[in-house]
C-alpha positions in Angstrom: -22.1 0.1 -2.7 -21.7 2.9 -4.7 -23.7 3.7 -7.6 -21.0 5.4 -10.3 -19.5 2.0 -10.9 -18.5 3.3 -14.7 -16.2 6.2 -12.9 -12.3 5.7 -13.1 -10.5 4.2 -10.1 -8.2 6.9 -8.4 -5.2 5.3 -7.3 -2.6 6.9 -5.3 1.3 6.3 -4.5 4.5 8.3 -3.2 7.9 7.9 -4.4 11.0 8.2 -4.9 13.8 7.4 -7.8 14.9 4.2 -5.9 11.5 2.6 -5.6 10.4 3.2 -8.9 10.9 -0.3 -10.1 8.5 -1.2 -7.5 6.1 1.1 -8.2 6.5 0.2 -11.8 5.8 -3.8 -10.6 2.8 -2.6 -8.0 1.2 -1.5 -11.1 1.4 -3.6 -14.2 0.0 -5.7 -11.0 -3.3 -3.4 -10.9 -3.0 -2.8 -14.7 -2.7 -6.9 -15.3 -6.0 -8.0 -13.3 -7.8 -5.5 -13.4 -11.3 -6.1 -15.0 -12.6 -5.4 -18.2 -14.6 -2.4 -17.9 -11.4 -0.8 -14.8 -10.0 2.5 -16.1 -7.6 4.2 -13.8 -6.2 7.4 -13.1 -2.9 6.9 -11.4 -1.6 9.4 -9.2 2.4 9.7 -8.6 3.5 12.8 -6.1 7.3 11.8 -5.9 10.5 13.2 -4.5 12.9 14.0 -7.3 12.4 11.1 -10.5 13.3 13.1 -12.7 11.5 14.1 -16.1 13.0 11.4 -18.3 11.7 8.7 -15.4 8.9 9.6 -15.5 8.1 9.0 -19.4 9.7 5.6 -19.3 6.9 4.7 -16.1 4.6 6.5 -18.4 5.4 4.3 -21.1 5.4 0.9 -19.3 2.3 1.5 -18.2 -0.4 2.3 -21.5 -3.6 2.2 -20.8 -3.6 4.1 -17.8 -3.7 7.9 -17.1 -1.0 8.9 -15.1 -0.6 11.9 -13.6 2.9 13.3 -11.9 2.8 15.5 -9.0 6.8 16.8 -8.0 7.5 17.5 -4.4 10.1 20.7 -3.9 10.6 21.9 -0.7 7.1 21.2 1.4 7.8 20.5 5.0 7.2 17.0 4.2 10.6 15.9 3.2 12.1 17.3 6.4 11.0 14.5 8.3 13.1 11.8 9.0 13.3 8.2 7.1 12.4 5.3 9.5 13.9 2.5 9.3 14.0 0.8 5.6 11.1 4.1 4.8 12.2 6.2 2.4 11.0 10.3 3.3 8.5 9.8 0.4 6.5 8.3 2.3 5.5 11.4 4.0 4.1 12.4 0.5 0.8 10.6 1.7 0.0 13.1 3.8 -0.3 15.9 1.5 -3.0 14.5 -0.6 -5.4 16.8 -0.1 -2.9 19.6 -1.2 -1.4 18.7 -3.9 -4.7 16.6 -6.1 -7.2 18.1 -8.1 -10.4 18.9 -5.3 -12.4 17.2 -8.1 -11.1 13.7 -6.6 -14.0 12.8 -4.3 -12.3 9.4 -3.4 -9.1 7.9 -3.7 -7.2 4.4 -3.2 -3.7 4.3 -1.4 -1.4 1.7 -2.0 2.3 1.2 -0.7 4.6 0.3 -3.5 5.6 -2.5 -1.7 2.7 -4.0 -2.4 1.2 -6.5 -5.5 -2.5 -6.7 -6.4 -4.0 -9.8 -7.8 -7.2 -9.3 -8.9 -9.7 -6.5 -9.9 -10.1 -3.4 -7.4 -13.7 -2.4 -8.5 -15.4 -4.1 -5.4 -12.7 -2.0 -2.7 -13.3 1.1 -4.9 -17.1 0.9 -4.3 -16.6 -0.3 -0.8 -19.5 1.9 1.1 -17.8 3.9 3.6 -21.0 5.7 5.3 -19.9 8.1 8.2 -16.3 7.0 7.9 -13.4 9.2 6.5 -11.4 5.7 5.3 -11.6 1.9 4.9 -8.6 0.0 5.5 -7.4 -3.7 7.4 -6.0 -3.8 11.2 -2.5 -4.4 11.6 -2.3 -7.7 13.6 1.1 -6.4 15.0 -0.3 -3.3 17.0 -1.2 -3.2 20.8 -4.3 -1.7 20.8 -4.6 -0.6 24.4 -0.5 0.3 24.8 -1.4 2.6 21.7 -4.5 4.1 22.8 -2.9 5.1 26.4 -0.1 6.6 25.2 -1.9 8.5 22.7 -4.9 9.5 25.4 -7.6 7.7 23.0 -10.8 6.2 23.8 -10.9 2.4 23.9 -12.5 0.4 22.6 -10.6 1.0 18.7 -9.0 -0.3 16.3 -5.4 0.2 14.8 -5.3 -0.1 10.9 -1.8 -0.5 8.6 -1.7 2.0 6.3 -0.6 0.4 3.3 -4.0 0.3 1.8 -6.1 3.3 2.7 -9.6 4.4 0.8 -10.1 7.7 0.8 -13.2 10.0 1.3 -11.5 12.9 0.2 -14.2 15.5 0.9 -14.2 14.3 4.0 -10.7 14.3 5.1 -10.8 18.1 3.5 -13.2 19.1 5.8 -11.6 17.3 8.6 -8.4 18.4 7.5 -7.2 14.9 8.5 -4.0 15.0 6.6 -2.2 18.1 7.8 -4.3 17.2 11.3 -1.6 13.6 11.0 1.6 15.9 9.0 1.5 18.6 12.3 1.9 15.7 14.7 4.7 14.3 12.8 6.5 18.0 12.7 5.7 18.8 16.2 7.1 15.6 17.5 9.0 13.5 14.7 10.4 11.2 17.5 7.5 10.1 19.2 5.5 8.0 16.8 7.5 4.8 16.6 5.6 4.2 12.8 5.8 7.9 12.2 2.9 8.6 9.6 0.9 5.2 10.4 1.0 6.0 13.8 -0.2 9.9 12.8 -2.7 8.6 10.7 -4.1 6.6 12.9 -4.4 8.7 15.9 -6.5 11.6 13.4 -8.5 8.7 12.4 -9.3 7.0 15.6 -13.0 5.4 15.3 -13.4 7.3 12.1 -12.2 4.6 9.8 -13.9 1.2 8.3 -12.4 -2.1 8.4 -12.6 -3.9 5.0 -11.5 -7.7 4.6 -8.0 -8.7 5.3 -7.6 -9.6 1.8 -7.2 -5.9 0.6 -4.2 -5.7 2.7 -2.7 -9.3 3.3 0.5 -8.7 5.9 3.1 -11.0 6.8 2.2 -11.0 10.2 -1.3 -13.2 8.7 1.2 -16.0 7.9 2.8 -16.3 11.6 1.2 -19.2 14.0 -0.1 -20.9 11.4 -2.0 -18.8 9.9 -4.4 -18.1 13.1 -5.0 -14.3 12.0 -5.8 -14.7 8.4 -8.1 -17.5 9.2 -10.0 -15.3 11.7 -10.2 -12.1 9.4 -10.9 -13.3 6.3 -14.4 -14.3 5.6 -13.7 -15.8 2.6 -10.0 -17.7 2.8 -9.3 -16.6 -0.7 -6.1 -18.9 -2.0 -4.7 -15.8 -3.0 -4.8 -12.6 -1.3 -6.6 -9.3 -3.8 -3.3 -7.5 -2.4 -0.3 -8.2 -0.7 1.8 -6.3 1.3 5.5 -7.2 2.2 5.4 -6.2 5.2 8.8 -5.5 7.2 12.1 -5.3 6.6 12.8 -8.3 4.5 10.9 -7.6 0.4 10.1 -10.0 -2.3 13.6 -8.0 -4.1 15.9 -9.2 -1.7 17.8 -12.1 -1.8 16.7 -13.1 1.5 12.8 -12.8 0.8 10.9 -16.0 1.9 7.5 -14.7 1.5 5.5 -17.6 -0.5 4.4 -14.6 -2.7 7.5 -13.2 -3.6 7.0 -14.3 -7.2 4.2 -12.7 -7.8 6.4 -9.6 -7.5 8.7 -11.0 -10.2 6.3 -11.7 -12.1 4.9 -8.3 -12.8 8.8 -7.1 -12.8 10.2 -9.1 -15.3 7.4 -7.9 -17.6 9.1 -4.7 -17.5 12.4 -2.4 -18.2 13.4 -2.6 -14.3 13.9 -6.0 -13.7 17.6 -6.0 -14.4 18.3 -2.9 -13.0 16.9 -4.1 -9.6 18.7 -7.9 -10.1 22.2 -6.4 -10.5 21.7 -4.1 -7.5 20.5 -6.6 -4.9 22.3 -10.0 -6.6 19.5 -11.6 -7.7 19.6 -14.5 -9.7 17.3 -16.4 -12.1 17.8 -19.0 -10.2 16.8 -16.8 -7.2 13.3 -16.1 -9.2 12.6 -19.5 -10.2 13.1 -20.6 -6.0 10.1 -17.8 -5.3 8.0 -19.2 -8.0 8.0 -23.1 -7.1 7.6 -21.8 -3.6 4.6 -19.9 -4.8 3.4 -23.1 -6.2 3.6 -25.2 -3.7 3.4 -23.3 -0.6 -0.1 -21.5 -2.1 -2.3 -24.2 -2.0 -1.0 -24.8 1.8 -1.9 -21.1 2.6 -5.7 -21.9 1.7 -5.9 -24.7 4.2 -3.8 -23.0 6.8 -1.1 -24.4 7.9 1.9 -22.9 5.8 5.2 -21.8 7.5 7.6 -19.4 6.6 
């Protein structure tokens, strides 16, 4: 552990207009259980939300400092979406750049993400000789990854949704622009483009945490099995979920026991009917993903829930 427990708790996310309402949900989620002596300082470095955006996010979220960093024309944002991954995503990799060298340590989170209870004990998570703490991703082939990559076994793969950050560290190291060169050198051969950067920099230089800073969906497959074998403590409910693939708790679709927890946080803000005329969401929709929350949860802590 650390000893400056009293100092604020960096958090970090990327963006871009069309996620904001899920950045705006990800944090009222950090903002609503946080404990009673957090304070945050909440970094945004974004890809065009625009001035006026920015002060209604500000506004929604009293009580925390937030800080906006705009993205113009930084190699970054000439890299490719993947898949359902907006370019702002890239924005991760230019940490280092673009915050204050003051910030000696940092949490990452993916906006599509919810966090549901206090992030003091991650924050002073002790992080030794490591550049980062983070959780495996369950849906990796280790060995396939470290061959092609020409990386020493044994490893581990982590998913980058969560990341803690020694930032001194990854300066020195230059571990960001290390991951952002392999992306622009070869944008088509890393099949999870900045994950799969990220984790080739940071190949045995990482920590793994508890599964329950970054629960996956993959931890709900065959019954459970993977949660049940990385999580020391089986908590009910997760301290932060990820959504994991294609398929998000604000789409119709979405069967994720969690989803309301999403909603939750949403409907407690400006955004929520913006996002339930765009995707054709009903209230009826929400009310499904909370009695599924209620009575799939209890099912998840004794392990045999199914999606």
């Amino acid at each position: 552990m650390r000893n400056s427990v009293d100092e604020n708790i960096n958090i970090v996310c990327v963006s871009d207009t069309n996620y904001v309402p899920h950045l705006v949900a990800l944090l009222k989620s950090v903002q609503s259980n946080s404990g009673h002596d957090d304070t945050f300082n909440v970094h945004i470095i974004h890809d065009a939300i625009s001035e006026d955006l920015q002060k209604l996010i500000s506004a929604e979220l009293r009580g925390m400092e937030v800080r906006w960093y705009s993205i113009v024309g930084h190699d970054a944002l000439t890299l490719p979406p993947l898949l359902q991954i907006s370019r702002a995503t890239y924005l991760r990799l230019i940490m280092d750049e673009v915050l204050d060298e003051s910030i000696s340590r940092l949490i990452y989170l993916d906006i599509d993400m919810v966090v549901t209870g206090s992030l003091k004990e991650l924050w002073q998570c002790e992080l030794g000789d490591c550049v980062c703490a983070a959780v495996p991703d369950p849906g990796i082939n280790i060995e396939a990854f470290a061959q092609k990559y020409n990386l020493a076994l044994p490893g581990q793969y982590f998913n980058a949704g969560m990341m803690v950050f020694d930032m001194q560290r990854a300066r020195i190291d230059g571990i960001l622009r290390g991951a952002l060169n392999l992306l622009l050198e070869h944008p088509s051969k890393f099949e999870y483009a900045d994950q799969d950067a990220l984790n080739v920099v940071l190949w045995g230089k990482w920590k793994q945490v508890d599964a329950t800073w970054n629960f996956q969906r993959e931890f709900m497959y065959d019954d459970l099995a993977a949660w049940r074998v990385m999580s020391r403590d089986r908590h009910t409910v997760p301290k932060i979920i990820h959504f994991t693939e294609s398929v998000k708790p604000w789409k119709a679709g979405e069967w994720h026991p969690f989803a309301w927890l999403y909603w939750k946080h949403l409907l407690r803000s400006g955004f929520a009917g913006e996002v339930m005329r765009k995707e054709n969401i009903r209230y009826r929709d929400i009310i499904k993903m909370w009695l599924k929350y209620l009575f799939k949860k209890p099912n998840l802590a004794r392990g045999s829930a199914n999606p």
